[in-house]
C-alpha positions in Angstrom: -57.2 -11.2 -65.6 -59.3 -14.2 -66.6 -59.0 -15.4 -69.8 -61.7 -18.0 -71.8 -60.2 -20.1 -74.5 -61.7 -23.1 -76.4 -59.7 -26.0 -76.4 -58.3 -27.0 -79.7 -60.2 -29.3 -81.2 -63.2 -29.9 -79.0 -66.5 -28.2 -79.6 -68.2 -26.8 -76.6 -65.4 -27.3 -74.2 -63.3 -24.3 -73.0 -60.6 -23.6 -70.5 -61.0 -20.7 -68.2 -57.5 -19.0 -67.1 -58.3 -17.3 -63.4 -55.6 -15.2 -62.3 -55.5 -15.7 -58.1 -52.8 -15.6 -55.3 -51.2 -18.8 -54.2 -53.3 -18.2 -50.7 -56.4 -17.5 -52.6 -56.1 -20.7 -55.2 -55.6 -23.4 -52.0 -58.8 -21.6 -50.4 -60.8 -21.2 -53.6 -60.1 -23.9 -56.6 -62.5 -26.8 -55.0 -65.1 -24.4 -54.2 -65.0 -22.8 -57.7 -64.8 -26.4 -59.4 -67.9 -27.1 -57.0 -69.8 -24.4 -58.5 -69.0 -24.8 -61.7 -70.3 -28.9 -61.5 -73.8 -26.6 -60.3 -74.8 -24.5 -62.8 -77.5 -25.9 -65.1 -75.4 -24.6 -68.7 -72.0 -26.8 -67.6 -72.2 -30.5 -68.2 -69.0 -30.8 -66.3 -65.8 -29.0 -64.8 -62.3 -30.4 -64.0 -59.6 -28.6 -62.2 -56.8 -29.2 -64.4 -53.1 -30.7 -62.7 -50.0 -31.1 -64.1 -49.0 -34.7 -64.6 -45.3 -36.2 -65.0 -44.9 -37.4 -68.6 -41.5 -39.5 -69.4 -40.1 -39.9 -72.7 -39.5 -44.0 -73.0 -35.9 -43.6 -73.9 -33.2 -44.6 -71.1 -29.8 -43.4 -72.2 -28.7 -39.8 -71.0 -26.2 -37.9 -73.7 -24.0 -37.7 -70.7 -23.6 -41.0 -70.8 -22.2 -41.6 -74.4 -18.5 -41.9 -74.4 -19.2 -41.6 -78.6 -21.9 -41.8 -81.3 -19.4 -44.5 -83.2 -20.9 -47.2 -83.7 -20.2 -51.1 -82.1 -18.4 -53.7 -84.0 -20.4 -56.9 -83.9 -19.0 -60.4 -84.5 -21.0 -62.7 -86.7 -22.4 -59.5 -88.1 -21.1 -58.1 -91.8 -22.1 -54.0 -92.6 -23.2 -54.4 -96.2 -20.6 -52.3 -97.5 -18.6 -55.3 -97.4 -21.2 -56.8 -100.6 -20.2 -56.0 -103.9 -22.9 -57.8 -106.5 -26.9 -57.3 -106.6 -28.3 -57.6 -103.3 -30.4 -60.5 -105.2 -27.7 -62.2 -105.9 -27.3 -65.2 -103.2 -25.8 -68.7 -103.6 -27.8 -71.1 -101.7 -25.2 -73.6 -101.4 -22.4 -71.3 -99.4 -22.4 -72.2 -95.4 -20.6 -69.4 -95.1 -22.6 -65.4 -96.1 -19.0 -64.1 -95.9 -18.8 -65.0 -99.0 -22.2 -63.5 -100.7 -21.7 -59.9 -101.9 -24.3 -57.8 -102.2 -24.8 -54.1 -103.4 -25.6 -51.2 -101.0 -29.6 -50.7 -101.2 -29.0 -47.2 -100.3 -26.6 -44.8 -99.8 -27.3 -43.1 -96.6 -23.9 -43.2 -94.1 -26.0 -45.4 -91.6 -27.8 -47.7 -93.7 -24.9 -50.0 -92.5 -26.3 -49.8 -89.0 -29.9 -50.5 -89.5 -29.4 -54.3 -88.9 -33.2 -54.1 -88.1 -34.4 -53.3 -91.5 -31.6 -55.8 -93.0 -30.4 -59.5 -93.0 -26.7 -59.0 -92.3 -25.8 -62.3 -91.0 -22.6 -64.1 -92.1 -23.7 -67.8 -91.4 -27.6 -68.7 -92.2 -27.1 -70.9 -88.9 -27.6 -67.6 -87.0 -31.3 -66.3 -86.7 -32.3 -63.6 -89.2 -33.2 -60.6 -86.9 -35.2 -57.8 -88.8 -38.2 -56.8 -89.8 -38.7 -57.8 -92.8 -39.6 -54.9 -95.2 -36.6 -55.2 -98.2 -38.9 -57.3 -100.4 -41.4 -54.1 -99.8 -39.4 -51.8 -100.7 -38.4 -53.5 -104.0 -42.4 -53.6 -104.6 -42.2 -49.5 -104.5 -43.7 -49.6 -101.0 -42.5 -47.4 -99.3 -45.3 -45.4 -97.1 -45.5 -42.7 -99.7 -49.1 -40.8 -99.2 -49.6 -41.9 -95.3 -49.5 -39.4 -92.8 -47.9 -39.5 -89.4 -47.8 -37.5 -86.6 -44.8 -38.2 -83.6 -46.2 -36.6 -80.2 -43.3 -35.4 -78.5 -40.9 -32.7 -77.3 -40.8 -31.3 -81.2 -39.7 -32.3 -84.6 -36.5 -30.1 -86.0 -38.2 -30.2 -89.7 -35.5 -28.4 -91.2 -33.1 -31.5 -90.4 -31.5 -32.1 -94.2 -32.9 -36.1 -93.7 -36.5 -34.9 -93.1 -37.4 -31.5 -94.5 -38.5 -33.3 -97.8 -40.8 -35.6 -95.7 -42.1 -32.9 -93.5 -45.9 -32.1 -93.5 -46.4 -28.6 -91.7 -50.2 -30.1 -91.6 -50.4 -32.0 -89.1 -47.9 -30.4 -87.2 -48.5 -28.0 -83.8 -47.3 -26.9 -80.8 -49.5 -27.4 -77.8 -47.1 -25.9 -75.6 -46.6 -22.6 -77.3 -50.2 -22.3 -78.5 -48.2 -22.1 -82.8 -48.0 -24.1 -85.5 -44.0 -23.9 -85.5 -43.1 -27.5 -83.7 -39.2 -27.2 -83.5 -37.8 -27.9 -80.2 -35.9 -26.0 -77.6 -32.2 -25.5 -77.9 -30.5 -26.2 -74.4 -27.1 -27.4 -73.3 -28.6 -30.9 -72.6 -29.4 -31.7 -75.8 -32.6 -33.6 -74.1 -35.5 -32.5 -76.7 -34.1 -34.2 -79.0 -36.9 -37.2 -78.5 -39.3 -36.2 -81.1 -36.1 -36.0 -83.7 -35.4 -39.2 -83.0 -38.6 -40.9 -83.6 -39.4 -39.3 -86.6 -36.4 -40.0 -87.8 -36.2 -43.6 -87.3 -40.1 -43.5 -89.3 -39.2 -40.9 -92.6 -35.5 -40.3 -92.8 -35.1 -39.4 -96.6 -33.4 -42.5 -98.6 -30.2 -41.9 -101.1 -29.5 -39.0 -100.4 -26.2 -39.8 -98.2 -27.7 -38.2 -94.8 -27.9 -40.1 -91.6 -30.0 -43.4 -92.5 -33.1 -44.7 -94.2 -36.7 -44.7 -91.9 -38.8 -47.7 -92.3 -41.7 -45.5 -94.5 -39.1 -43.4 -96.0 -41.8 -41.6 -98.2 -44.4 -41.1 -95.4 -45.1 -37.7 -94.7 -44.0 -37.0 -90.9 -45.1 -34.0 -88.8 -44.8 -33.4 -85.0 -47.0 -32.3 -82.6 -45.0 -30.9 -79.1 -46.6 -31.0 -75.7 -43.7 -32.8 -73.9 -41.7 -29.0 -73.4 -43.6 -27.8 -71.1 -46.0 -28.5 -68.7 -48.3 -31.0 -69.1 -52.4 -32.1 -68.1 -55.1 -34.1 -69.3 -56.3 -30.4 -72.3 -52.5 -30.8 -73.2 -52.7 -34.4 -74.3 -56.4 -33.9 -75.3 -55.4 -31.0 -77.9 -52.3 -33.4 -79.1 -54.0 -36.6 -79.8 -57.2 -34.5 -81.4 -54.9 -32.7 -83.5 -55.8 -32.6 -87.3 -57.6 -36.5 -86.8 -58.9 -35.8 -90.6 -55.5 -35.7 -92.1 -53.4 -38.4 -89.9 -53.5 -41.4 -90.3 -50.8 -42.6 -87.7 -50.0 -41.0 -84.2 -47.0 -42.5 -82.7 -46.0 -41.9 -79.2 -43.4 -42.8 -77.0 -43.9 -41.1 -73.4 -46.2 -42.1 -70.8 -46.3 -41.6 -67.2 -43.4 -42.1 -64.7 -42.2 -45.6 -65.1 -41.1 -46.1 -61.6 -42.8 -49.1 -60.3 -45.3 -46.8 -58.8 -47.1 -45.2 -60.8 -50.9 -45.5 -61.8 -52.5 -43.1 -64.2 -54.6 -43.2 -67.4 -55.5 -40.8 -69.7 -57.7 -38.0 -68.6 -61.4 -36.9 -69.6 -60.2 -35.1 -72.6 -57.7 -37.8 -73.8 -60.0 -40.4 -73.5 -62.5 -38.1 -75.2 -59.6 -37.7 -78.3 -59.1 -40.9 -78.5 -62.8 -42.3 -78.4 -63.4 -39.3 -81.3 -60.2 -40.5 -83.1 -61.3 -43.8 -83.6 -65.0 -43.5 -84.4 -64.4 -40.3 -86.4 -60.8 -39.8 -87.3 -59.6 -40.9 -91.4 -63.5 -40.7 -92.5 -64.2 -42.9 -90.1 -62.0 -45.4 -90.8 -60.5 -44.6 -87.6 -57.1 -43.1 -86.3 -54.7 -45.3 -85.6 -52.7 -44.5 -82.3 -49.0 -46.8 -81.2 -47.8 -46.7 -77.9 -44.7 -47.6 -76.5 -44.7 -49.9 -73.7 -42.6 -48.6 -71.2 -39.1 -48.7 -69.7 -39.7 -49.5 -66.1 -38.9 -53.3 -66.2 -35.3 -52.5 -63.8 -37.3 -52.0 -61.1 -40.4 -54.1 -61.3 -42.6 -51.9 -63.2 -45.8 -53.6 -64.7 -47.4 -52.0 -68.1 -50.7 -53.1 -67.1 -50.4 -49.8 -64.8 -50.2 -47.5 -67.6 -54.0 -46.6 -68.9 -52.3 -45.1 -72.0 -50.7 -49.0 -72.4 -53.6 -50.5 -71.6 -56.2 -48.5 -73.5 -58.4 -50.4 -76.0 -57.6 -48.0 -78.5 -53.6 -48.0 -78.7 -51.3 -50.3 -80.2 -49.0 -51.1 -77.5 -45.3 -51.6 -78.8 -42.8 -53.4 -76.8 -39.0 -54.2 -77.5 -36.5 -57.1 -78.4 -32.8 -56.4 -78.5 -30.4 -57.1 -81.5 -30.6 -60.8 -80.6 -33.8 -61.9 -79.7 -34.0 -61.1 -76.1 -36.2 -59.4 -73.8 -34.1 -56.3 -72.8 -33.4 -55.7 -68.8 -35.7 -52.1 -69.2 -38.9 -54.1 -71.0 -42.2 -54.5 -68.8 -44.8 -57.2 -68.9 -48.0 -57.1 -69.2 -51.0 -58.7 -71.5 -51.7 -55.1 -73.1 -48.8 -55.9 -75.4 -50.1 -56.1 -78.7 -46.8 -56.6 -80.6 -43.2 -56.2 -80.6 -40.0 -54.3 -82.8 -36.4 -53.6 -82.5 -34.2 -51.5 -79.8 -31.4 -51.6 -77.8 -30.6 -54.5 -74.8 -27.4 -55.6 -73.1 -24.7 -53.3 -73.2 -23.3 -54.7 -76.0 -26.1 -54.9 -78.6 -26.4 -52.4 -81.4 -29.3 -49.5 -80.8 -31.2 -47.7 -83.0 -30.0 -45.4 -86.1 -31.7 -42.0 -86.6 -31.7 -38.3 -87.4 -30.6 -35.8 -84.4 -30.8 -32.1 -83.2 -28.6 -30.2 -85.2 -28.8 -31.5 -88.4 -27.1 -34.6 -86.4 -27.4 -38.5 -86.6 -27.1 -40.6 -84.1 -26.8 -44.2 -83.3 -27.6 -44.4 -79.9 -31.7 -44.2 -79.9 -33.2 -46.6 -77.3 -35.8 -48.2 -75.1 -39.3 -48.7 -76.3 -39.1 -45.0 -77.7 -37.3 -46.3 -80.5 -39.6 -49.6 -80.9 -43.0 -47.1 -81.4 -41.9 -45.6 -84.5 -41.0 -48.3 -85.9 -44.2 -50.1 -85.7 -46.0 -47.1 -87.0 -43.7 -47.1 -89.7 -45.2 -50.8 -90.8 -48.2 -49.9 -90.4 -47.4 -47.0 -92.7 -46.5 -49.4 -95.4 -49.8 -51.1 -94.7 -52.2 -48.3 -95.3 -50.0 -47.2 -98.7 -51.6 -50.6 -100.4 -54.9 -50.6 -98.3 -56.3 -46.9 -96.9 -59.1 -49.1 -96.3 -57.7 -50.4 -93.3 -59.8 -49.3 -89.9 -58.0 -49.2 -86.7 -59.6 -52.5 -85.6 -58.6 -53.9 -88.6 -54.8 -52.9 -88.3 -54.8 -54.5 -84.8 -56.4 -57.5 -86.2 -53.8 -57.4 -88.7 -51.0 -56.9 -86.2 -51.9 -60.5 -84.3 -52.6 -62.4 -87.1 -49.2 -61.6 -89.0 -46.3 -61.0 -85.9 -43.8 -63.7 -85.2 -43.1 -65.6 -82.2 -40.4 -67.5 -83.4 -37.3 -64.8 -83.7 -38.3 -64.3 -80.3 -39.2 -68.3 -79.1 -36.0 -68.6 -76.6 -37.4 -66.5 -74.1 -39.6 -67.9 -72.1 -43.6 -66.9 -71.3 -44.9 -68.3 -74.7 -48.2 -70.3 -74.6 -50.1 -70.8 -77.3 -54.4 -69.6 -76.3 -57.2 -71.6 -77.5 -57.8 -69.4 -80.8 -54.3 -70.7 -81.6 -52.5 -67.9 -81.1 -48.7 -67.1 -79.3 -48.7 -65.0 -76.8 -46.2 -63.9 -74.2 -47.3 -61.0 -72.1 -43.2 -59.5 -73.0 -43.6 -59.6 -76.5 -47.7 -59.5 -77.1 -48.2 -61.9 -80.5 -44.7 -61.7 -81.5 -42.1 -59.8 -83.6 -43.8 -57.7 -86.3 -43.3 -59.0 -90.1 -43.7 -56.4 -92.1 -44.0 -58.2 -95.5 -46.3 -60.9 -94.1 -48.7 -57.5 -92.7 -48.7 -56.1 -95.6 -49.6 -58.8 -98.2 -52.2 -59.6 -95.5 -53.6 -56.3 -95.6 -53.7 -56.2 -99.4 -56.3 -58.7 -99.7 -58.5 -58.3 -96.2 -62.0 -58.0 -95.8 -62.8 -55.8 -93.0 -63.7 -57.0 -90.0 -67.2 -57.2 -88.5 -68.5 -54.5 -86.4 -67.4 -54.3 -82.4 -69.5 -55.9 -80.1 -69.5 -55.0 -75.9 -70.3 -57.1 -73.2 -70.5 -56.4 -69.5 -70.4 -58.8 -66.5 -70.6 -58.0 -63.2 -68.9 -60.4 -60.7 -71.0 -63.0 -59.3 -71.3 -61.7 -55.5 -69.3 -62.2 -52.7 -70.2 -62.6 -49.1 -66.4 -62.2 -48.0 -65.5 -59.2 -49.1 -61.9 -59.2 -47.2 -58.1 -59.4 -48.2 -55.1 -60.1 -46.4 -52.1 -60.9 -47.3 -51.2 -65.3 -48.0 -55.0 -65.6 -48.9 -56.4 -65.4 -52.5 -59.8 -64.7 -53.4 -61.3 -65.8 -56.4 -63.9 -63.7 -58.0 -66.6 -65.4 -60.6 -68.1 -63.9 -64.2 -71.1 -65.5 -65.8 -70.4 -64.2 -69.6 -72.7 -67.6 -70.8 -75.7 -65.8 -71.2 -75.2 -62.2 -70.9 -73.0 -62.3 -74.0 -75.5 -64.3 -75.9 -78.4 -61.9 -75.6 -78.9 -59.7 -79.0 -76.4 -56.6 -78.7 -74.2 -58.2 -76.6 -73.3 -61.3 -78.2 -69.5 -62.4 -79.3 -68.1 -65.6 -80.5 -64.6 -64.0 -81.3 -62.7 -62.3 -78.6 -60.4 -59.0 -79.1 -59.8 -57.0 -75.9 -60.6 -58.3 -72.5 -61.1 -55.1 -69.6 -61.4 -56.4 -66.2 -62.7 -52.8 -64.6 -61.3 -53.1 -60.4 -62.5 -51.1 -57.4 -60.6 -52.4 -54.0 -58.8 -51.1 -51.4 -55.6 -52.4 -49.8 -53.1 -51.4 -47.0 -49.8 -52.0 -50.1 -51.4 -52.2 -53.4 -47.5 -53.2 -54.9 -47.8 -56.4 -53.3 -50.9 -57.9 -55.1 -51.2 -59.7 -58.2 -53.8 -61.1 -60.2 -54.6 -63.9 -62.7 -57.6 -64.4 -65.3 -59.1 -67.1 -66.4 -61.1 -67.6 -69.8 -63.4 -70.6 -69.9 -61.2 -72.1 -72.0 -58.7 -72.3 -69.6 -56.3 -70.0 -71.0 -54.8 -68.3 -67.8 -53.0 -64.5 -67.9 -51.3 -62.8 -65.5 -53.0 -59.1 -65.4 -51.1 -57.7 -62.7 -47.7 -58.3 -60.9 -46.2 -57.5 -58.0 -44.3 -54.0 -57.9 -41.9 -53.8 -55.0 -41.9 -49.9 -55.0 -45.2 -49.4 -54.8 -46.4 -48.5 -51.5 -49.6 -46.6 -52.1 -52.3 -47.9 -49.8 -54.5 -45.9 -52.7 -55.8 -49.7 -53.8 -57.7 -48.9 -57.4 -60.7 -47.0 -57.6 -62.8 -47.9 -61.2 -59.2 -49.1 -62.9 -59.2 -51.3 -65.9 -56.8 -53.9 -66.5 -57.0 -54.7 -70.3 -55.5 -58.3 -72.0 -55.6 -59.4 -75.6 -53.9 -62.4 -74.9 -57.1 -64.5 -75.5 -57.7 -62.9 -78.6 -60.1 -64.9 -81.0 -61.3 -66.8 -78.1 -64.6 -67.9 -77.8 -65.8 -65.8 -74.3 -69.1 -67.4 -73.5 -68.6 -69.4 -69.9 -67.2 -68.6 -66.8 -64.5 -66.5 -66.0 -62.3 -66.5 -63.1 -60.3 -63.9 -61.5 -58.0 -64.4 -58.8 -56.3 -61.6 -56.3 -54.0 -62.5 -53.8 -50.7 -61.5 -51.9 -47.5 -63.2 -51.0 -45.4 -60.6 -51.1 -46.5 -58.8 -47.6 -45.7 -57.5 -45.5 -48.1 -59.9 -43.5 -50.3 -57.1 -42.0 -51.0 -56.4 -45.4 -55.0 -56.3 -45.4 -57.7 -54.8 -47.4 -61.5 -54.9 -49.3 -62.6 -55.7 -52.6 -65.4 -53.4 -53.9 -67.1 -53.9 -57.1 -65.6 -55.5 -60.6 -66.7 -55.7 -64.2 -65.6 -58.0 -66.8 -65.9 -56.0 -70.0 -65.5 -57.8 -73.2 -64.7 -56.7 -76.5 -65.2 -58.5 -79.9 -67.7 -59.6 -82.6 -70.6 -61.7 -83.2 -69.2 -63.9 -86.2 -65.6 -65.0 -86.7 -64.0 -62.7 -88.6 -63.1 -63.7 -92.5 -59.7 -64.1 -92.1 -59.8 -66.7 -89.5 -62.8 -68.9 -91.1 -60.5 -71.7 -92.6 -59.0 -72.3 -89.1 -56.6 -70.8 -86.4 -53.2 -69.7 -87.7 -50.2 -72.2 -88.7 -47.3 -70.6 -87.9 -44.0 -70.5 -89.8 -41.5 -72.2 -87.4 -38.2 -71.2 -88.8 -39.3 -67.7 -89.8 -36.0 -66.8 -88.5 -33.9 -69.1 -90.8 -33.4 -68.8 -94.5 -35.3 -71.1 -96.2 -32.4 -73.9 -98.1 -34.4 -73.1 -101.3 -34.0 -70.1 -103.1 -35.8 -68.1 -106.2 -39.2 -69.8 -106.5 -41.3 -70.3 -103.2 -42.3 -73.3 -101.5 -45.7 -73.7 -100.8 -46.3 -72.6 -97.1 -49.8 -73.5 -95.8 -52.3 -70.4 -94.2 -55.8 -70.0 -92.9 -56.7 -67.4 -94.5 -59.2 -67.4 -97.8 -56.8 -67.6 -100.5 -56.5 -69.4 -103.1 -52.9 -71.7 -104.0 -51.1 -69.0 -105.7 -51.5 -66.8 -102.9 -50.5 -69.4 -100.5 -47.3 -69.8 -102.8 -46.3 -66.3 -102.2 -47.3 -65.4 -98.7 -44.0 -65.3 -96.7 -41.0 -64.4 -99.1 -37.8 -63.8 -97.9 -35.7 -61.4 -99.3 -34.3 -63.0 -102.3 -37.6 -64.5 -103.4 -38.6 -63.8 -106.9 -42.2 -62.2 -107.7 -44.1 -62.1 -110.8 -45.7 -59.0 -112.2 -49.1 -60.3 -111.5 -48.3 -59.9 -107.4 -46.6 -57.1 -107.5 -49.9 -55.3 -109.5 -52.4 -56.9 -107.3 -50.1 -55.9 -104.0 -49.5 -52.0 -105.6 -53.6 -52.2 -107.1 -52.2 -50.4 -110.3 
């Protein structure tokens, strides 16, 4: 029987079920795809395939000897604090002896080192995220909307029922509104839990732990039980784009050092709709996790769901400070939060199947949620926000210095850090969120396409790199075209080559900042090349792009017979015609010891910014969490 059936959310596209044979589907798909293309009422027809999609955590269940969690030197669990969690004396050395009150009273709160300062000697760094003065403001996500696309959401879990939002919530798999996972012995859809868990666990009420937007309203859309193509992820990222405001996801395609796929007509067409139409135009805002394939070689810029204009790509530090062994590199990176690293390092503390908690959430799945969480926060004291903005927001605010000891930082000619593991740095939710409470949006998008200046040699081979020229000096000066600040850099590639693993390539800008777009993956042997893919960077974000751009291919991995052709390439340039407000008193000064208590306590020192605000602003821009705050800020923060 064939079956027609609209596809959820898309007007005037429909998926046609055809009942056939196996003999009769290998004989007859293309020409029926083929025929379809032909008639005059069909703008276009795709067979649909099933695609691999990986959740982004890397810990099996059958590898847990126990859920109890690690004992950590140097670290105290706040139940070990007895007075107000205000309450600190500037002039101990040691924190042993500061005792502070439980904020909450949720059996893992203790765990959540990420959302608290439990160091025992202010010589160690301070390692979270920054959000305890927020929630002492009352911010606490409360009327933002998120959606976790996953393997389900158990909503009747006692730590999220109350922060559930049937809503937004769907199963794509099943064709219902009723998300909750499968049961199995493996306990392995328990993904979705876990995210939404770490986001909108329920605080004080002595269940599992507290999420970082603990009032947000969570819901979960499931595609990952099933199979999965290009109308599956379509439907789940077009779901309900009206009423959320935040789509978290942490899955992608294989990470296996070999893999090259992007989002698919109807995904792309989702998220193009989401952003342009989605929050009454304000724009969806969609977080990505970065990927897990670091162990063997994997490069993010090979992920199109990564390296999409549109995402927030989230990557991971471990408990302290260090690029985890799983993390991948690449200049798609827009920011980084918490997760698990060596063996010995804390993970992540969240809700369960089963009414369960667990402490044992990892990889970049667990560093998604959080992000979306801040950003949660955010758009509680400014639903103003658009998705431009919020990335915006995300470069100008993040840290670099928690994270300065690894090493890959340079500093680009806008004056930004970057360092393709971390993007702009660790994200500081406090310093986001005041930011976003007094931003002017930014100016429209402008694009800009170069082709590369041609070529007579067209050839590749393995020891010998070839250097491919952009003219963007005049092209993006013309009317339409024209930026002065950079955002996202796409360098669209067509080439063939006999091992594409073994190439790498380098941009750039005519300022001279240089990025590495693509490294070498030893497992991929695909003699595929790439055909029309794009490479995206924001690591020259705020950059002036008029000039000459350089890109540069080569091979020295081999093997030597290695040998293939470049086709055609287009620079494609994203960004604005006038410097955006925020930046118009100069690039960004940087707090360098971020990660350090400040000696002085209660009133706060001037710190110097570039944004437009005026010295009482200045004076209360980066608090720390015993910082006192008059009423005035906490009305003009709140905009009671």
């Amino acid at each position: 029987m064939d079956l027609l059936i609209q596809v959820l959310g898309f007007k005037d596209t429909y998926i046609w079920l055809k009942d056939s044979s196996p003999s009769e589907q290998k004989r007859g798909n293309l020409r029926l795809t083929k025929a379809l293309d032909a008639n005059s009422k069909i703008v276009w027809a795709d067979q649909q395939k099933t695609v691999k999609r990986l959740k982004r955590d890397y810990i099996s269940l059958a590898d847990l000897d126990s859920e109890k969690p690690l004992t950590r030197e140097k670290r105290l669990q706040l139940n070990a604090y007895g007075a107000a969690l205000n309450a600190v004396n500037s002039e101990e050395e040691n924190y042993g002896a500061v005792h502070r009150t439980r904020m909450f009273n949720d059996e893992l709160w203790d765990q959540e080192w990420y959302l608290q300062d439990t160091r025992t000697n202010k010589a160690l760094p301070k390692l979270d995220l920054n959000v305890l003065p927020l929630y002492r403001l009352g911010i606490t996500g409360r009327g933002v909307k998120i959606a976790v696309l996953d393997d389900g959401l158990e909503y009747s879990h006692d730590d999220l029922r109350n922060n559930y939002d049937a809503a937004i919530s769907y199963d794509i798999n099943e064709g219902d509104t009723d998300p909750i996972p499968r049961y199995d012995v493996s306990g392995m859809n328990g993904h979705g839990t876990r995210c939404a868990g770490e986001i909108a666990m329920e605080a004080n009420n002595r269940k599992c732990g507290v999420g970082i937007a603990f009032e947000a309203s969570i819901g979960g859309i499931k595609l990952l039980d099933g199979l999965v193509n290009d109308r599956v992820e379509g439907e789940a990222l077009g779901y309900e784009q009206e009423l959320v405001d935040i789509y978290t996801a942490s899955w992608g395609p294989a990470d296996d050092g070999k893999s090259l796929e992007a989002p698919g007509r109807l995904a792309v067409e989702a998220l193009e709709r989401g952003v342009r139409e989605g929050r009454n135009g304000k724009g969806n805002i969609y977080v990505w996790a970065s990927g897990n394939g670091g162990s063997k070689s994997d490069d993010c810029a090979c992920d199109g769901y990564v390296g999409s204009v549109y995402t927030v790509a989230v990557g991971s530090a471990s408990q302290t400070g260090r690029f985890p062994w799983y993390g991948e590199r690449c200049p798609a990176t827009l920011a980084t939060t918490y997760s698990s690293g060596a063996y010995h390092d804390q993970m992540i503390a969240t809700t369960d199947l089963k009414n369960t908690c667990t402490t044992r959430h990892t990889g970049t799945s667990a560093s998604a949620p959080l992000a979306a969480g801040i950003l949660a926060l955010a758009l509680q004291v400014n639903d103003d926000l658009t998705w431009r903005d919020i990335q915006h927001l995300v470069t100008w605010s993040s840290e670099y210095s928690p994270l300065r000891e690894n090493p890959g930082w340079f500093k680009n000619a806008a004056g930004f850090w970057f360092n393709s593991r971390f993007g702009f740095g660790l994200m500081n939710a406090y310093a986001l969120v005041a930011a976003s409470s007094n931003w002017t949006t930014v100016p429209g998008k402008t694009v800009c396409k170069v082709d590369n200046v041609y070529t007579a040699d067209i050839g590749l081979a393995y020891g010998n790199s070839k250097k491919l020229q952009f003219d963007a000096g005049s092209v993006c000066r013309t009317p339409g075209s024209e930026i002065i600040s950079l955002e996202h850099v796409e360098i669209e590639v067509n080439l063939e080559y006999s091992r594409r693993g073994a190439l790498q390539m380098h941009l750039a800008a005519p300022s001279g900042t240089l990025v590495q777009i693509l490294s070498p993956r030893m497992l991929d042997n695909s003699d595929a090349g790439f055909a029309k893919w794009k490479f995206m960077s924001v690591a020259t974000w705020g950059e002036d792009p008029r000039g000459t751009w350089t890109l540069d291919i080569f091979d020295q991995t081999g093997p030597v017979q290695n040998n293939g052709t470049i086709g055609a390439f287009t620079l494609i340039l994203h960004g604005t015609e006038r410097i955006p407000d925020y930046r118009k008193n100069g690039p960004r000064i940087y707090d360098e010891d971020y990660n350090r208590i400040r000696k002085t306590y209660g009133v706060v020192e001037p710190i110097a910014t570039n944004s437009a605000q005026d010295e009482y602003e200045r004076r209360i821009q980066w608090p720390g969490i015993d910082d006192i705050l008059d009423e005035h800020w906490l009305q003009k923060l709140l905009k009671l």
